[in-house]
BAMAR-796340 format. One record per residue: residue in one letter; x negated, y, z negated of N, C-alpha, C, O in turn. Coordinates in pm, whole numbers, plus 32768, in hexadecimal, padded with zeros to 4 digits. Each point is the difference from the previous one (the first is absolute). Layout:
BAMAR-796340
AXYZXYZXYZXYZ...
END
This chain:
BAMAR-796340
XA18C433A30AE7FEA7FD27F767FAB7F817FFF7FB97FFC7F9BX803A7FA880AE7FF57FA2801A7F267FF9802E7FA17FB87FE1X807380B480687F5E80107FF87FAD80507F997F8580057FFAX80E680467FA67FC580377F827FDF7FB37FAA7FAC80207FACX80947F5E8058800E7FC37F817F947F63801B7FCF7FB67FAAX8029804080FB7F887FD580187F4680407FC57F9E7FC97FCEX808C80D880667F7180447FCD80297FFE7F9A7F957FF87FC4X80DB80097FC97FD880407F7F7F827F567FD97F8B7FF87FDCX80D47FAB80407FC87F877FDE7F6F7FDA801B7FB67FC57FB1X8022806E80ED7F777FDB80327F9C80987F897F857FFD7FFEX80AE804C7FCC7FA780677FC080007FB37F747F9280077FC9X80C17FBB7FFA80087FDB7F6B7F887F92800D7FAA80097FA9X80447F8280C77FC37FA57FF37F71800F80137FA77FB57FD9X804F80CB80767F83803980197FA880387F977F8A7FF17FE4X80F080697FDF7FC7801A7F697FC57FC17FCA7F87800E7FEDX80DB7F777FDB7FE77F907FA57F827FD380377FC17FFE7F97X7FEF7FDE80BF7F9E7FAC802E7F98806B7FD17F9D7FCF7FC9X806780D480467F70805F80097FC27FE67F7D805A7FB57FD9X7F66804C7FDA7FBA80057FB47FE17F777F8D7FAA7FEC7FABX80DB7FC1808D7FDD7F437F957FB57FAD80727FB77FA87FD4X804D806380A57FA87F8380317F6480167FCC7FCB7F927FF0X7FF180C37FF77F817FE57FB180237FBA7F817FC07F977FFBX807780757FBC80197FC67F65804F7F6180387FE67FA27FB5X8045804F808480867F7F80567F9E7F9B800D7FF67F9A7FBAX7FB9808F80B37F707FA480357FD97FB47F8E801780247F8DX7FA27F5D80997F987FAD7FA87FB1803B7FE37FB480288059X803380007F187FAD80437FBA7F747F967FE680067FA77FABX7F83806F80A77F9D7FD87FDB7FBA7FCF7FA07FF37F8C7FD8X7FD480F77FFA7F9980117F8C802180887F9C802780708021X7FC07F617F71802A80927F867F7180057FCC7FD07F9C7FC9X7FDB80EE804A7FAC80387FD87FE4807F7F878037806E800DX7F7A7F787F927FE1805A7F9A7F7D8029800A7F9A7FC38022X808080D07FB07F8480197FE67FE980A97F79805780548018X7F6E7FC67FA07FB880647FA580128088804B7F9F80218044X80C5802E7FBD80138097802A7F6C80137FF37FCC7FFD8070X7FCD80197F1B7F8E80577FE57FB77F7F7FFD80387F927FFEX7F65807B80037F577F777FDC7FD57FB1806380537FBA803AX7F5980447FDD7FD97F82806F80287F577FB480237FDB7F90X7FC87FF280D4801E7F527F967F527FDA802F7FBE80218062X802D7FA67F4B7F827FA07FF87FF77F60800A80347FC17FA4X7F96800180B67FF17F98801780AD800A808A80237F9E8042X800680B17FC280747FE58048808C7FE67FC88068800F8040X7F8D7FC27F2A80657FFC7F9E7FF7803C7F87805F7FE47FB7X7F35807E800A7FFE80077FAC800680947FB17FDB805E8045X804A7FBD7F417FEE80A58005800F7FD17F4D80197F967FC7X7FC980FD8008800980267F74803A805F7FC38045804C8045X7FB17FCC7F27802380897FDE7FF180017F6A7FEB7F947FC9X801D80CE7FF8803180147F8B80717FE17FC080687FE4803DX7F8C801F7F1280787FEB7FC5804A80A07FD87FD4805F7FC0X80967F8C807B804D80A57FF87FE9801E808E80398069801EX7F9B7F7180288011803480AD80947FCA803380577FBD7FC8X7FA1806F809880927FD6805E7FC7801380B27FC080508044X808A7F287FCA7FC8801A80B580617FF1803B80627FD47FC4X7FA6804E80DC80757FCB80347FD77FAF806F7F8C80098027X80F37F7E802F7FD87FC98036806A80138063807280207FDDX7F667FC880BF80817FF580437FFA7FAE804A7F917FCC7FFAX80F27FD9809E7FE57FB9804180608031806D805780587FFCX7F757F428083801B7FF5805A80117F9480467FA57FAD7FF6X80D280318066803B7FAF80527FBF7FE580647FAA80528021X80677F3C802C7FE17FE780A680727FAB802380197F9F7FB9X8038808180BE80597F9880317FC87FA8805B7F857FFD8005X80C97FA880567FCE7F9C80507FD4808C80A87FAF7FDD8056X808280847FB07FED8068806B7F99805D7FE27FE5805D804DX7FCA7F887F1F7FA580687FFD801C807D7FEA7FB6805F8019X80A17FA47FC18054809C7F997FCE7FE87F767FEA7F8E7FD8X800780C47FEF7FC980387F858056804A7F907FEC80787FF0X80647F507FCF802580417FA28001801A7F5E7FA97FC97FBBX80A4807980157FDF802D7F8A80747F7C7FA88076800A8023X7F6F7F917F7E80557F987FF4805380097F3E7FD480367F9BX808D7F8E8077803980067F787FC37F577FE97FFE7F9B8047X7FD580887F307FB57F9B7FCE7FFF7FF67F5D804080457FB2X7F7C7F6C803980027FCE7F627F7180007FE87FAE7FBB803DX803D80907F6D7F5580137FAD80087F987F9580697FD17FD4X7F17800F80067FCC7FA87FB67F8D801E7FB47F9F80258042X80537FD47F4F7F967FCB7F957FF67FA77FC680507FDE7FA8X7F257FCE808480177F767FA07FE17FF27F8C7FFF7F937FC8X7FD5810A7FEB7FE17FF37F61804E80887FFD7FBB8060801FX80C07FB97FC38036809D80157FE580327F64804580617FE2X7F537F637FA27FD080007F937F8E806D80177FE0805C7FB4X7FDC7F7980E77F73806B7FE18022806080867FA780528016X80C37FB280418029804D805880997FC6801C80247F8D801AX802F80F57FD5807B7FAD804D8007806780767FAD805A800FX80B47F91803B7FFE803B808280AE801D8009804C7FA77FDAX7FE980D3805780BC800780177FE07FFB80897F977FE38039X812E80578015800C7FBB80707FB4807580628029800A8074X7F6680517F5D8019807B805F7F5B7FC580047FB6805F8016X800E7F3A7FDE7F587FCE7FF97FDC80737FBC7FAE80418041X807D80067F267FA780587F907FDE7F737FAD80487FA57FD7X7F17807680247FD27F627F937FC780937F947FC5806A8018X806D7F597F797FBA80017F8E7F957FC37F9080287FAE7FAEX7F63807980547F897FD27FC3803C7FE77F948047805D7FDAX7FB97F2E7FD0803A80307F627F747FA17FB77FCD803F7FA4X80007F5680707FA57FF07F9D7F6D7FB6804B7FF280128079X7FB27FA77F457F897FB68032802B7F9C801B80447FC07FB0X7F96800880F0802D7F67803C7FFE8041809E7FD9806F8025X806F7F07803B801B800D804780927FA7803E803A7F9D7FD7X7FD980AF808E80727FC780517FE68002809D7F9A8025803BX80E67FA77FFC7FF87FF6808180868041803F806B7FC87FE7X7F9480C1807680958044800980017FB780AB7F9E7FF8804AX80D77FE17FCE80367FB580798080804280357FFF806C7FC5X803E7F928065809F80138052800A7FA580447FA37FC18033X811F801F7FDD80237FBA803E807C803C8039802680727FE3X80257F2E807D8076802C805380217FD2806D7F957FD7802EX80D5800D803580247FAE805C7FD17F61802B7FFD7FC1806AX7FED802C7F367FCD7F707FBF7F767FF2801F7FC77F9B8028X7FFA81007FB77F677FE480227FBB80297F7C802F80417FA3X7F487F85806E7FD380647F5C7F8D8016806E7FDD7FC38065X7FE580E47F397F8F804580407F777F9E7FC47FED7F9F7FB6X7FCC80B880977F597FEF7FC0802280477F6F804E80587FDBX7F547F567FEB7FD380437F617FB1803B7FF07FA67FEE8053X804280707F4F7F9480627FCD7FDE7FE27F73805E80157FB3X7F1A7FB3800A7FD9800F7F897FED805C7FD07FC78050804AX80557FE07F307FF5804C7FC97FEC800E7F6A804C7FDD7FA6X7F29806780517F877FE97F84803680797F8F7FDC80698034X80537FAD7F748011803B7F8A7FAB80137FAE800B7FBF7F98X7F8180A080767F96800E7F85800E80767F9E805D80498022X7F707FD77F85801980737F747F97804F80137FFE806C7FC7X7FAE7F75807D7FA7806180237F9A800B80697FE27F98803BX7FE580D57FE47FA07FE380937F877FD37FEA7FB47FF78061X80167FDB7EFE7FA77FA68006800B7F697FF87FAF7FB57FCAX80C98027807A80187F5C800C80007FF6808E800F80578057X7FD97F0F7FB280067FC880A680867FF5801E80527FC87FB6X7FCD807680CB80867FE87FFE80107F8A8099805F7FB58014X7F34805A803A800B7FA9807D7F717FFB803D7FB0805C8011X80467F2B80097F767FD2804080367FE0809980597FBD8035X7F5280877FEB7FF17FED80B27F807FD8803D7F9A80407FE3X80617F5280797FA37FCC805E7FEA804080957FB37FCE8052X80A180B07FC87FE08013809480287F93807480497F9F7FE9X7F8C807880787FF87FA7806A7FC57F75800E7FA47FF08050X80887FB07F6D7FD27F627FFC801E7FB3806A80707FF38030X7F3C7FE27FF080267F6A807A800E7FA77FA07FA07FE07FBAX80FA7FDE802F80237F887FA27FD57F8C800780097FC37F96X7FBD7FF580D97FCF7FAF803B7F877FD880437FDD8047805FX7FC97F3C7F7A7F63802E800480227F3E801C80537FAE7FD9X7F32805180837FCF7F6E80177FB37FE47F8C7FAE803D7FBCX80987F2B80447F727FC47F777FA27FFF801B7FEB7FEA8077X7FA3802E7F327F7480347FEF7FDF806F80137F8B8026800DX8103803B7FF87FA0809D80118044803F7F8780537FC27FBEX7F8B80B58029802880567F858013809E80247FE88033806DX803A7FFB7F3D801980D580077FEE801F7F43800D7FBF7F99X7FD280BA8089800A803C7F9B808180597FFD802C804E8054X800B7F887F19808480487FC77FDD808E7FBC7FB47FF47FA0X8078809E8081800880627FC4805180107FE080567FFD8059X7FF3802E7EDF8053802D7FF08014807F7FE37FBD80417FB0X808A7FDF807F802B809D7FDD805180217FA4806C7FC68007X7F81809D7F8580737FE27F6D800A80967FEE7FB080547FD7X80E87FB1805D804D80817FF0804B80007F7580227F9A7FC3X7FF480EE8014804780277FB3808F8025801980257FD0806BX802980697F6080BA800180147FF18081805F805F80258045X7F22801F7FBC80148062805C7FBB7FF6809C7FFA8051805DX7FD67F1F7F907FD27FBF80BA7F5C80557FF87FDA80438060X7FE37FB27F3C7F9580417FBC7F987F987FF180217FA17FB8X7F70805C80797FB17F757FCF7FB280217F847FCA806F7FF2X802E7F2A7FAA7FB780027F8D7F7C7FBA80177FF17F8D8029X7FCA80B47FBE7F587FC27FFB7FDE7FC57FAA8024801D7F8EX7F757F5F80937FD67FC47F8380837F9C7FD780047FDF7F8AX80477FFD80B480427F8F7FCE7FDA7F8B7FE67FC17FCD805CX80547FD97F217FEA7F948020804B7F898060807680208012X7F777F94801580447FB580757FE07F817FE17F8B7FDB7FFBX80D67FD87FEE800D7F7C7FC880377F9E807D807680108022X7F417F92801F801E7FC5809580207F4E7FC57FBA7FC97FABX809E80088088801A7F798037804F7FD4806B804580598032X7FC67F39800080437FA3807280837F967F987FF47FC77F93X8063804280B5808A7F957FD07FA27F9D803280277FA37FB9X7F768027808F7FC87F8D80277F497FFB802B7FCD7FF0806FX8008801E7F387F3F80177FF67FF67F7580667F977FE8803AX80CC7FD17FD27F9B7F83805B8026800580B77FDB7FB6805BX808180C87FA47FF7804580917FC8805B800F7FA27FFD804FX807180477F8B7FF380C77FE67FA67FE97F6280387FD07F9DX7F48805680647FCA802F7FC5800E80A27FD180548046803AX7F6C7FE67F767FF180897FCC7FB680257F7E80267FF47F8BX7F6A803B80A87F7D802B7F99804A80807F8E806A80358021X7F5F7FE97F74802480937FB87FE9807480398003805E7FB0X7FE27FC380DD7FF2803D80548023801C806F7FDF80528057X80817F447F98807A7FF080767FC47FDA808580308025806BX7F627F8C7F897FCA7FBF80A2805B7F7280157FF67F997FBDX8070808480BE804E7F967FE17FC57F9780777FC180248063X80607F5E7F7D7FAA7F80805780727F92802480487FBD7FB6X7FAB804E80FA80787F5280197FB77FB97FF67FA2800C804FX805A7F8F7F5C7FEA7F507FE380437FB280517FB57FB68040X80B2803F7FD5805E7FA0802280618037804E801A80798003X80337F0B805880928058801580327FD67FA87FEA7FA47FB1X809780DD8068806280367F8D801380857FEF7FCA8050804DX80827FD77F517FFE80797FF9800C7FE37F5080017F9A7FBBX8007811780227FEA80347F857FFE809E7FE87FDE80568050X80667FC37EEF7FEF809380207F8180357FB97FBF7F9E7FDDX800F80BD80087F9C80487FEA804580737FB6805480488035X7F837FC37F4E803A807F7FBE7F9980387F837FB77FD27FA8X808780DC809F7F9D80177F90805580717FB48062803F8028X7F597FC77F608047801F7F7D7FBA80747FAC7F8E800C7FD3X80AB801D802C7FC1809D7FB08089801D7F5E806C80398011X7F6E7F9C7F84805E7FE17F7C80907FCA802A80127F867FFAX805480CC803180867FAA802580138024809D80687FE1803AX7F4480557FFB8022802080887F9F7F8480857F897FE68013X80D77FF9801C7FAF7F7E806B8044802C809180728024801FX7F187FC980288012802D809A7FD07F2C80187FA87FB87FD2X80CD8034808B7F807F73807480557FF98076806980358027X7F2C7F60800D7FEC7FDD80A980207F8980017FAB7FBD7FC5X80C37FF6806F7FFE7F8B80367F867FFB808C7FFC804A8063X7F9D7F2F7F737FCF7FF2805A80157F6C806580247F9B7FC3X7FCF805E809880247F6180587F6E801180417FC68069801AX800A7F057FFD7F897FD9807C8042800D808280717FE28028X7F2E8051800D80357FF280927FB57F94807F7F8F7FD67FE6X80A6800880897FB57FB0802B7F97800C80457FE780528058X7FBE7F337F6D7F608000805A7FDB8022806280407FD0805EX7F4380987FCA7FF9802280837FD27F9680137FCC7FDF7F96X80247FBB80CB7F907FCD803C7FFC7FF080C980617FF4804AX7EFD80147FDD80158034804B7F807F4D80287FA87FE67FADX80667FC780C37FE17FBC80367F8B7FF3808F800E804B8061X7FA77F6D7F9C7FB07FD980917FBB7F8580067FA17FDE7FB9X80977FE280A37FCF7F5980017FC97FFB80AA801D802E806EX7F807F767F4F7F747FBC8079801C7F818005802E7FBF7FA3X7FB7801980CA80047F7D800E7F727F86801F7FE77FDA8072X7FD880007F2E7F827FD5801A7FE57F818071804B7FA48023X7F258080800780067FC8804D7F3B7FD880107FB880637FF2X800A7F2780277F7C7FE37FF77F87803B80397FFF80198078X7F9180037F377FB68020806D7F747FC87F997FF37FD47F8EX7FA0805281027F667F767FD380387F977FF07FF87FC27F96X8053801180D9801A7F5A7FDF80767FB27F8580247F8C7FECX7FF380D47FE8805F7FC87FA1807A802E8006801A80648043X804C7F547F7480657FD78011808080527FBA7FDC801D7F8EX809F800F8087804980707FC480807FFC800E80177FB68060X804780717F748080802B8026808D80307F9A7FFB7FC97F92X804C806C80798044803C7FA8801480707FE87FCA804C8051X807A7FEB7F548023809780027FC7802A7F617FF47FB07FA3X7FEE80E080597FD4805E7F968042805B800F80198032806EX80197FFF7F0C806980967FCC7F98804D7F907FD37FD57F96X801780BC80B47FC7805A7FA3806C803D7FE3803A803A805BX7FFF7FC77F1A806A803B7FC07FD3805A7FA67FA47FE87FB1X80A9809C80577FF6807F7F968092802F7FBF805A804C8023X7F937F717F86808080127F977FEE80517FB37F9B7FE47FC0X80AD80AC80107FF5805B7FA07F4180367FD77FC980307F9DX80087FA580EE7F8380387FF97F9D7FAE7FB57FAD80377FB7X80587F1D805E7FF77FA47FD57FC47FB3808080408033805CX7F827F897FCC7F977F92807080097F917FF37FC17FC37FA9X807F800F809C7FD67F88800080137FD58083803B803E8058X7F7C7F297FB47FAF7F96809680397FA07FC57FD27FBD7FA4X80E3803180B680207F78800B7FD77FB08065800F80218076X7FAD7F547F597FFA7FB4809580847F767FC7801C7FC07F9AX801C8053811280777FA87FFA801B7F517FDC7FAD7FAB7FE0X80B9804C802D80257F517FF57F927FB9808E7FB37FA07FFBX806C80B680707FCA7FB4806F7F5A80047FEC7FC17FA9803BX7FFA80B47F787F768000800E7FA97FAA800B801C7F9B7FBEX7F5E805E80917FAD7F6D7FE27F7C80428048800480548059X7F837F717F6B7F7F800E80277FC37F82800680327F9F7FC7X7F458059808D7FB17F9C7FD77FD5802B7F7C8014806B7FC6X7F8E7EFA80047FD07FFC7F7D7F6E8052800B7FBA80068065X802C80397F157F85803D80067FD8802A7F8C804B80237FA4X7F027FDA805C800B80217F558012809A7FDD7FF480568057X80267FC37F39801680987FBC8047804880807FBD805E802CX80977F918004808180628061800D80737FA180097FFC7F86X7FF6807A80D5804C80637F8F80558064806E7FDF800A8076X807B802F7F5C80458085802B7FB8807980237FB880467FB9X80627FC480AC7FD0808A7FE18064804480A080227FCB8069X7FF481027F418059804780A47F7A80567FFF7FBC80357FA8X803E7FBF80EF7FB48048804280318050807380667FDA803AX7F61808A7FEC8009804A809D7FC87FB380617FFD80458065X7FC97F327FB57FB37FC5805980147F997FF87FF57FBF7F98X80407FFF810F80677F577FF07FA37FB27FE080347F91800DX7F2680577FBF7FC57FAC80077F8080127F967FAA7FAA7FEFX805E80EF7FC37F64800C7FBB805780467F9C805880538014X7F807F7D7F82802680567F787FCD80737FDC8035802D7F9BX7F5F8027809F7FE18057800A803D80797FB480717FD77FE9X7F8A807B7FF48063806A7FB680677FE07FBC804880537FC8X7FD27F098036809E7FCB7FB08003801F7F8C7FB480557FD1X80AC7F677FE880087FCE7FA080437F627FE3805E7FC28031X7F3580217F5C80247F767FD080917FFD7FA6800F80517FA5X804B7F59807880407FEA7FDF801D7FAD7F7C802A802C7F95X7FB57F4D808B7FF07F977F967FF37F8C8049803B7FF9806DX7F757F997F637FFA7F85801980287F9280277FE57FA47FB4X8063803980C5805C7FB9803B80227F857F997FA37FB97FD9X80D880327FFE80127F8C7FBB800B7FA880097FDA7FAC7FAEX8085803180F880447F9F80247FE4800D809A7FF58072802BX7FFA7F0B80437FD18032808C80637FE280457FF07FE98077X80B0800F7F40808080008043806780257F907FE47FF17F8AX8094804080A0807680107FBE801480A47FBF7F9B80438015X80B07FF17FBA802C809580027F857FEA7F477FD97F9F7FBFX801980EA80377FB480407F8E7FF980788004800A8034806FX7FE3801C7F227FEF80B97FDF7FB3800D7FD87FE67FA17FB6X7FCF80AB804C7F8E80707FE87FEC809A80027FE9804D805DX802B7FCD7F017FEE80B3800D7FAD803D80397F8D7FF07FD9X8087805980807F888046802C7FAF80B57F8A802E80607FC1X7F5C7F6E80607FA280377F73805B809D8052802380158074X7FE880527EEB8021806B7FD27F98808F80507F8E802D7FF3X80F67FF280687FC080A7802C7FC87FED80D57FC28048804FX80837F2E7FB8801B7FCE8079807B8035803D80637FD77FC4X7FBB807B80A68062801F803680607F9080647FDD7F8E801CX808980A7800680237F86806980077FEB8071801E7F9D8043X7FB780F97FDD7FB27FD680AD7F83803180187FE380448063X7FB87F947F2B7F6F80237FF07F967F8C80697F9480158039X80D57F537FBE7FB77FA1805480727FB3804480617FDA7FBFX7F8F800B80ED80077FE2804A80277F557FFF80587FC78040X7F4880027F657FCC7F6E80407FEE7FBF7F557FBF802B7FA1X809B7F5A806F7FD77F9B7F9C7F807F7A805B80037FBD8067X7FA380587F2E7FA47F7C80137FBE7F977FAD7FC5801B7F97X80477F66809F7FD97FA47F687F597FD6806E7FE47FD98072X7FDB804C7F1B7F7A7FFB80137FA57FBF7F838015801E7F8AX7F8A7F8A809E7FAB7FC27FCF7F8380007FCB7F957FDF8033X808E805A7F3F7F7380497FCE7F967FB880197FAA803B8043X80357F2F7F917F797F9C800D7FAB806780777F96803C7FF3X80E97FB980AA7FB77FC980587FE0808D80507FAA80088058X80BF80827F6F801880618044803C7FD380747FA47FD78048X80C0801B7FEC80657FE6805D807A7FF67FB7802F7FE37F92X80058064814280A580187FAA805F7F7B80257FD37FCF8068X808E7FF37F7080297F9B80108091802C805180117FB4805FX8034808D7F99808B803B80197FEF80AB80247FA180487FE3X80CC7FD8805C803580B27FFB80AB7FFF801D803D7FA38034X7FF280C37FA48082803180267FE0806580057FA8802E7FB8X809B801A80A6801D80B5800480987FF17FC7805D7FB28012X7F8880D67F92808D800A7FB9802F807980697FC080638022X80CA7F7380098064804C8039805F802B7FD180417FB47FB7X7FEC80CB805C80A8804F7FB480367FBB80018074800C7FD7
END
């Protein structure tokens, strides 16, 4: 009796464990999604008034089991869709909402959801594949795409564009959007009550560096360091704190391929100062490893006064 009542016991507890440790486990993440429709933009979908959709979800525990979860549906306007506990949403008028679930003290991703009266209204604007993030001084062009409740594009929309902030994020009536500044900002565009946007942020400056270290030649006198800097596709010829030349009349800049003849260079600009750090843009459509060699050379006399070779 004594070992029956051991197995009856080791079978009851065995039981009990088969089928709750998936549900038992730390429940992850609670996921929704639209039985029928694709989503747009990744959150978004539509429909008619008098339609009905359904929605369902799914579990993840901390082991990567997958299940089917008891949960609580949501509508945050249940005026233009409400939703019961089985995810049946009902279309009931023009607007929108947002249907969510929650449960084991988690809430899911949300789904927007556009309510239009007919398939000649916008029901969702989509941008496709955007890079959110652009260095200042460069730009993209914005395409919007303007679906109807049936994921249908309407032609000929008008498209009405602005920025929460024109003095970061620009944006033409054509949706060419422009970083000014850092920061970020959104970008939205608007077709009568329907608005699709993009949070955009700056991202950081490429810049890519090569410094020479000058040094005299024909007799004259030199020393110090030079930085050819290319920032966001931008030039410029820093010469440093330590810099110094002899005196000479009309000195000017110029990068060349040749430690000693300006030959094929280009002029830079006019030396200002014959010691101490200073900048100078370098002229437009100059690459940044087009020249080799900074040289301050002396128009009067034709001679070069200084060279650096710029190094990685």
């Amino acid at each position: 009796m004594k070992i029956l009542s051991i197995l009856l016991i080791s079978a009851l507890v065995m039981s009990s464990c088969i089928g709750t440790d998936v549900i038992e486990d730390q429940v992850t993440t609670i996921s929704i999604l639209p039985d029928e429709g694709e989503l747009v933009n990744g959150s978004d979908i539509s429909g008619l008034v008098g339609a009905e959709k359904s929605f369902n979800a799914s579990a993840t525990n901390d082991r990567g089991k997958t299940f089917v979860p008891e949960i609580n549906w949501t509508s945050s306007n249940p005026a233009v869709a409400s939703i019961d506990n089985d995810g049946l949403v009902r279309l009931l008028t023009r607007g929108n909402t947002i249907i969510s679930a929650s449960g084991y003290n988690l809430q899911s991703n949300s789904i927007n959801l556009s309510v239009r009266g007919d398939e000649n209204e916008a029901a969702i604007i989509s941008f496709g594949e955007v890079n959110s993030t652009l260095p200042v001084g460069e730009s993209l062009q914005l395409i919007a795409d303007v679906l109807n409740a049936d994921g249908n594009a309407i032609a000929d929309a008008l498209v009405e564009w602005s920025s929460s902030n024109e003095d970061i994020f620009s944006v033409t009536e054509n949706g060419f959007v422009s970083a000014l500044t850092e920061g970020s900002a959104t970008v939205t565009a608007r077709v009568d009550e329907t608005t699709g946007s993009i949070t955009f942020s700056t991202s950081e400056a490429t810049t890519n560096v090569r410094i020479g270290e000058f040094r005299g030649i024909n007799g004259y006198r030199a020393e110090g360091n030079a930085e050819l800097i290319e920032s966001n596709g931008v030039l410029t010829l820093e010469l440093l704190e330590n810099f110094s030349t002899s005196n000479g009349p009309d000195l000017y800049l110029y990068l060349s391929n040749s430690e000693s003849s300006i030959n094929g260079g280009i002029e830079v600009g006019a030396l200002r100062s014959n010691s101490g750090a200073d900048s100078y843009t370098v002229p437009s459509g100059i690459t940044f490893s087009q020249y080799d060699h900074v040289i301050i050379y002396c128009k009067p006399f034709g001679v070069g006064f200084a060279t650096a070779a710029l190094e990685d």
